[in-house]
C-alpha positions as CSV (number, residue, x, y, z in Angstrom):
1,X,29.8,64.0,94.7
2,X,33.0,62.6,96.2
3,X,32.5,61.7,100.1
4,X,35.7,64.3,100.9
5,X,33.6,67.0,99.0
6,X,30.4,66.2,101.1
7,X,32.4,66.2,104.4
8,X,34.0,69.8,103.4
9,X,30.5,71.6,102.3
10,X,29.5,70.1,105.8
11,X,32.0,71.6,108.2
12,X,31.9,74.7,105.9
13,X,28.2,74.7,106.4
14,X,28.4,74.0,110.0
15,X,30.4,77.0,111.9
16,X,30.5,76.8,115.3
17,X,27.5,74.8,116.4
18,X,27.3,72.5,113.2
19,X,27.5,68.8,113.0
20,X,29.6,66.5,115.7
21,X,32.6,64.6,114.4
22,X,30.2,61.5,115.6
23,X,27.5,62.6,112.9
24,X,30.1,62.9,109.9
25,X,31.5,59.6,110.7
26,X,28.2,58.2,110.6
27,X,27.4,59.9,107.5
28,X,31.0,58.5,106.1
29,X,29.7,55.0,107.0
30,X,26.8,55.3,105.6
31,X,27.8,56.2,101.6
32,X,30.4,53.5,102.0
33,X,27.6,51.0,102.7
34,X,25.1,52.3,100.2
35,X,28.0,51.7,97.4
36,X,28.4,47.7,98.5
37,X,26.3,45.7,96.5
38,X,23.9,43.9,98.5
39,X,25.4,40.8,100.4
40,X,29.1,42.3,100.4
């Protein structure tokens, strides 16, 4: 699943009292990291 696709099932998920931009961001950083090989 592309990361933009994750980010929009989130905030559509979310509503009103849903995830902080904070917790996407993290969540952003956290996919790019898993897709570096180790050492990168």
């Amino acid at each position: 699943m592309p990361l933009s696709a994750l980010i929009a099932c989130i905030d559509a998920e979310r509503g009103n009292g849903g995830l902080s931009s904070a917790v996407r961001v993290w969540l952003l950083a956290y996919y790019r990291n898993a897709k570096r090989p180790d050492g990168a």
